[in-house]
C-alpha positions as a Markdown table, in Angstrom:
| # | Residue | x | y | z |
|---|---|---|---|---|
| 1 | Unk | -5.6 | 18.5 | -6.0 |
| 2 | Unk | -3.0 | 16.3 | -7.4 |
| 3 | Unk | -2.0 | 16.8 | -11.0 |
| 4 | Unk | 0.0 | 13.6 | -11.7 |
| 5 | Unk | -1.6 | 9.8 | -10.9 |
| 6 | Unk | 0.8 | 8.1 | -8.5 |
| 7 | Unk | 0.6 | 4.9 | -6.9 |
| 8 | Unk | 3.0 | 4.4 | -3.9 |
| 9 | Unk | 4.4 | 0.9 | -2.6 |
| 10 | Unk | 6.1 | 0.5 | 0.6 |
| 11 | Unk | 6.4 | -2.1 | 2.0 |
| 12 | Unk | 8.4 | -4.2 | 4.5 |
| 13 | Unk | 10.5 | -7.7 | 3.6 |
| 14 | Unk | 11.9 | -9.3 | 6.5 |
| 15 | Unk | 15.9 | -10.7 | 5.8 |
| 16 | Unk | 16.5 | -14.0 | 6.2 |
| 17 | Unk | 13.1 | -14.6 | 6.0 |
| 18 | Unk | 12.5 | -13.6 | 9.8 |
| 19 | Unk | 8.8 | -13.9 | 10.7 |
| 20 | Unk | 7.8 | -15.5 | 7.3 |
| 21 | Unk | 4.1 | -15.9 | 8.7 |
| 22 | Unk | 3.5 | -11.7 | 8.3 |
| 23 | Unk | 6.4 | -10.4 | 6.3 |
| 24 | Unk | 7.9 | -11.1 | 2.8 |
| 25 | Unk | 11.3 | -13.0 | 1.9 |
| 26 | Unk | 13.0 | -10.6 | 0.2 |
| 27 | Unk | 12.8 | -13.1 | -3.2 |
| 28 | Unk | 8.8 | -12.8 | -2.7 |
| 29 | Unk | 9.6 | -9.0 | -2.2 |
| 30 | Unk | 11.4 | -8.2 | -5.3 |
| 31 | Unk | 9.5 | -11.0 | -7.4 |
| 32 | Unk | 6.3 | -9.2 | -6.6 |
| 33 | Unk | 7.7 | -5.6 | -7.6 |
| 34 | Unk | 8.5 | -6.9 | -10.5 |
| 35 | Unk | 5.2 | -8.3 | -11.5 |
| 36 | Unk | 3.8 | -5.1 | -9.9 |
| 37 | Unk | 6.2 | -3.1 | -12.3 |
| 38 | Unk | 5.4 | -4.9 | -16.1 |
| 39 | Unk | 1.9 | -4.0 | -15.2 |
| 40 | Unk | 2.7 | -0.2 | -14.2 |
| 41 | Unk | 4.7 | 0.1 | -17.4 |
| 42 | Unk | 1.4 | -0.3 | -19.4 |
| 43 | Unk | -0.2 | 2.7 | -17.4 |
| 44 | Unk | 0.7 | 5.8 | -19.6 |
| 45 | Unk | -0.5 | 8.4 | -17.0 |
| 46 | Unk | 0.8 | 6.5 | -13.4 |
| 47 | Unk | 3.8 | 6.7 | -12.4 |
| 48 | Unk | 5.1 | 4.4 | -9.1 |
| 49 | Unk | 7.1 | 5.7 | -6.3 |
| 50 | Unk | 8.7 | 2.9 | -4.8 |
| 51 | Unk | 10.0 | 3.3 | -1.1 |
| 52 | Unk | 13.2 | 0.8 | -0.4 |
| 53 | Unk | 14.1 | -0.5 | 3.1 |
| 54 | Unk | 17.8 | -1.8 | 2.7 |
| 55 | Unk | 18.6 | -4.6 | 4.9 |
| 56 | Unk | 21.9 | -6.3 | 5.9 |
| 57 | Unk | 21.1 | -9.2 | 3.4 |
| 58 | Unk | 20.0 | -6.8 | 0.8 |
| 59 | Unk | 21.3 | -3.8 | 0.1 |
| 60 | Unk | 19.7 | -0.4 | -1.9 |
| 61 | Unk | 22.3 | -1.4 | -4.4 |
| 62 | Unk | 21.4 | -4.9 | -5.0 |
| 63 | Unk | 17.5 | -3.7 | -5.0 |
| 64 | Unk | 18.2 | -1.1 | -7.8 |
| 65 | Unk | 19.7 | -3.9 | -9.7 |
| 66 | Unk | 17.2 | -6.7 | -9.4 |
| 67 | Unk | 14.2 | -4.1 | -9.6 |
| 68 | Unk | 13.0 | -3.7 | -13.3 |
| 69 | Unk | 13.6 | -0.6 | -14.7 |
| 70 | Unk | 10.6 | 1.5 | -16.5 |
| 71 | Unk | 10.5 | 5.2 | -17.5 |
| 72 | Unk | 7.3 | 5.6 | -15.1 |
| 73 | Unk | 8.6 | 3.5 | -11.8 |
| 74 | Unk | 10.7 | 6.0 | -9.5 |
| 75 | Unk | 12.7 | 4.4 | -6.4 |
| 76 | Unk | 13.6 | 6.0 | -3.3 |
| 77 | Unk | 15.6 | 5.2 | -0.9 |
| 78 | Unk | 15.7 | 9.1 | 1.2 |
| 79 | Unk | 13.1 | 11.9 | 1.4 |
| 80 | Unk | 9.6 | 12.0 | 3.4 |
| 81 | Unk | 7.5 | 9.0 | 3.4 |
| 82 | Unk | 4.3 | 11.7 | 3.9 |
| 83 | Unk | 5.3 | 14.1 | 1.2 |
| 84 | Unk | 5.5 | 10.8 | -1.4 |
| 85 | Unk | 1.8 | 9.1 | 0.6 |
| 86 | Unk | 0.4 | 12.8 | 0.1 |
| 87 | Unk | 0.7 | 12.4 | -3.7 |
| 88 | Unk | -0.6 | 8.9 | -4.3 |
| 89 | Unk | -3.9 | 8.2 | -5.2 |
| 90 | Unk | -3.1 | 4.7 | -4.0 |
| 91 | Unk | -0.7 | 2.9 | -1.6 |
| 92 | Unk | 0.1 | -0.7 | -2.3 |
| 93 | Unk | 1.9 | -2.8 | 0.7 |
| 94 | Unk | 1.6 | -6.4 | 1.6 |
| 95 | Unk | 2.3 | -5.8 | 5.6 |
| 96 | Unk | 3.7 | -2.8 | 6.7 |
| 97 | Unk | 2.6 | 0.3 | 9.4 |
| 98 | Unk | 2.1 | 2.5 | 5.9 |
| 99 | Unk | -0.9 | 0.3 | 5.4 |
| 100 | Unk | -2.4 | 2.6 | 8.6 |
| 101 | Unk | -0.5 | 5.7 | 7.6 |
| 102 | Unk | -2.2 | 5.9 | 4.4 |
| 103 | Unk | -6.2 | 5.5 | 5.3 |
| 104 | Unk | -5.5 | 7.8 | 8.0 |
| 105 | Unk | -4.3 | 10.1 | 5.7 |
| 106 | Unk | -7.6 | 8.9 | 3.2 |
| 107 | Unk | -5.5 | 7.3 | 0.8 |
| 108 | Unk | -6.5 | 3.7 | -0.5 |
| 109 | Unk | -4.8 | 0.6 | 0.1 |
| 110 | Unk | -4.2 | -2.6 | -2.0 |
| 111 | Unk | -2.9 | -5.0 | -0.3 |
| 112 | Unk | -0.5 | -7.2 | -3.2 |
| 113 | Unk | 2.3 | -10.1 | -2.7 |
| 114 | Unk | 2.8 | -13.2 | -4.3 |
| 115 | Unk | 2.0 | -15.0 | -1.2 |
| 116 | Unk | -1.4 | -15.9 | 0.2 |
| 117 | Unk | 0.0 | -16.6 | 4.2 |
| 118 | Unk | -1.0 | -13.6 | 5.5 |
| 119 | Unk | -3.8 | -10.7 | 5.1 |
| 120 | Unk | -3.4 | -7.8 | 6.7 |
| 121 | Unk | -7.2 | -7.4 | 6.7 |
| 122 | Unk | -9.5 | -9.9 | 7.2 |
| 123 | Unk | -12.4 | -8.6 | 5.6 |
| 124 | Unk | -11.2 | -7.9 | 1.9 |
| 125 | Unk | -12.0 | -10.0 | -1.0 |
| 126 | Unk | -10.2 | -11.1 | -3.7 |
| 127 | Unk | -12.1 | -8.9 | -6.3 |
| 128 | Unk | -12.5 | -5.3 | -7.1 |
| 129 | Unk | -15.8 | -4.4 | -6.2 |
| 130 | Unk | -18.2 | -2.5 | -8.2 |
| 131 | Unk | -17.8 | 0.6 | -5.4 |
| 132 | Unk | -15.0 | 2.5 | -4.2 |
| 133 | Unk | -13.8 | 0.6 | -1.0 |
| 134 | Unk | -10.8 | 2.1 | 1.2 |
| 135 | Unk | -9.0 | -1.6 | 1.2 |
| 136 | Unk | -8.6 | -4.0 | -1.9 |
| 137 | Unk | -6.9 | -7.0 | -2.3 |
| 138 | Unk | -4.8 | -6.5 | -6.0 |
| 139 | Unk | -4.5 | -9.8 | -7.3 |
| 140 | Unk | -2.0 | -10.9 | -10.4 |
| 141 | Unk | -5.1 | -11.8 | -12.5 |
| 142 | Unk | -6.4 | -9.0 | -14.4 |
| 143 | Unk | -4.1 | -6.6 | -11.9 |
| 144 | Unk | -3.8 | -4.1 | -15.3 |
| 145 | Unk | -7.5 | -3.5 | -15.4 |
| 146 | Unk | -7.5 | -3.4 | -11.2 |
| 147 | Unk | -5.2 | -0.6 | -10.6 |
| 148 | Unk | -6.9 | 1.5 | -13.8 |
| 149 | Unk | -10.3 | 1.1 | -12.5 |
| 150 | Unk | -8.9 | 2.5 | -8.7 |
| 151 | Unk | -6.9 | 4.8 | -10.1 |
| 152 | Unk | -9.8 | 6.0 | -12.0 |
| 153 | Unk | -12.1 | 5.9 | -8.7 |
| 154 | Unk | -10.0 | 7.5 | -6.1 |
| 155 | Unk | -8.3 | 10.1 | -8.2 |
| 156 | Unk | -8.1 | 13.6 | -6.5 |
| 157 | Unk | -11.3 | 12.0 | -4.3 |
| 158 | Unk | -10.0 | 11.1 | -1.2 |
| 159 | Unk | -11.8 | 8.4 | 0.9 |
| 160 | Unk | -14.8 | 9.7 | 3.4 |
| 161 | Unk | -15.5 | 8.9 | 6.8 |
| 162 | Unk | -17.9 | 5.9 | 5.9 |
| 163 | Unk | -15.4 | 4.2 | 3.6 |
| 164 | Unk | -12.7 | 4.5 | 6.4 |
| 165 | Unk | -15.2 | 3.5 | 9.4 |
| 166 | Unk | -13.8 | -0.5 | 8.8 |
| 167 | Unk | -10.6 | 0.5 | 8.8 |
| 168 | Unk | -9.7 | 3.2 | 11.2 |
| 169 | Unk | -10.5 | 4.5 | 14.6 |
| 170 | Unk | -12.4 | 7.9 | 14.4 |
| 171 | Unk | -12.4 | 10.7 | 17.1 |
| 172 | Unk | -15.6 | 9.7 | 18.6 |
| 173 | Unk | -13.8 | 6.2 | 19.2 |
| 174 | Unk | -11.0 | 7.7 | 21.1 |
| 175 | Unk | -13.1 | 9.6 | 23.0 |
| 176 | Unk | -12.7 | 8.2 | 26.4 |
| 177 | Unk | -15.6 | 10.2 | 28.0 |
| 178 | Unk | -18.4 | 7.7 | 28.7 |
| 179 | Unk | -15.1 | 6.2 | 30.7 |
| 180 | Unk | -15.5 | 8.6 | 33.2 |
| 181 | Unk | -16.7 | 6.1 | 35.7 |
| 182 | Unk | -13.3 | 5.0 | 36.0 |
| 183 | Unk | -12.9 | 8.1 | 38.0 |
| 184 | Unk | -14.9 | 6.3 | 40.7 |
| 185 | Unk | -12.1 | 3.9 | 42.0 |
């Protein structure tokens, strides 16, 4: 079990604002951490790992500047993306292959940007519901009262097999036995 609440983001920004349709400019990127960040700072008992990507146009330098500082927000740069996702009670990404990496490891994902383009699943809505879900869509409205109240619901309870069967593939799915006619050509 996990002693300490952390909440992970990682999350990709695109430089130059290459593929602005599925990825954040790296203005939305930083704008959003930000928000993210005066909201963790409230949270007494969380603290946030956040995983930078440096690009060309942005260096880890520049992000550690333009990143707002808080005594509960860690950033990191180096180290094992798995060791930090096996520690969080919750990843939040807007569009990034962590999004998959953490339900297959039964870790939640909220799903948080300031833009509304993309959604990197179609089937979330904009509320928290009243049950634990493996997907949520964190929203700036009333995203204090959001992250406590998943926080509180996925804490040292890691998601089960029905709350993932949306989301992920299981090993009956990948079983390619009933393709055995294929054998026939």
């Amino acid at each position: 079990d996990r002693q300490r609440k952390v909440i992970l983001h990682a999350s990709t920004f695109k430089s130059f604002n290459v593929r602005p349709w599925i990825y954040e400019s790296t203005f939305e990127y930083i704008n959003g951490l930000n928000k993210l960040i005066s909201k963790i700072r409230n949270l007494k008992d969380v603290t946030l790992i956040i995983r930078l990507r440096p690009t060309s146009e942005c260096s880890y330098e520049t992000l550690e500047n333009l990143i707002s500082k808080s005594s509960n927000v860690i950033l990191k740069k180096d180290g094992d993306f798995m060791d930090d996702l096996k520690k969080a009670s919750l990843l939040i990404s807007y569009s990034s292959t962590t999004i998959e990496e953490a339900l297959h490891e039964r870790v939640p994902v909220a799903i948080y940007a300031n833009s509304i383009r993309f959604n990197h699943f179609e089937c979330i809505s904009e509320n928290i519901n009243s049950k634990r879900s493996a997907v949520y869509n964190l929203s700036d409205q009333n995203m204090e009262n959001e992250l406590k109240k998943i926080i509180k619901d996925h804490f040292n309870k890691p998601l089960t097999d029905d709350e993932l069967k949306n989301y992920i593939w299981t090993k009956e799915d990948l079983e390619l036995t009933s393709y055995n006619k294929l054998d026939s050509f």
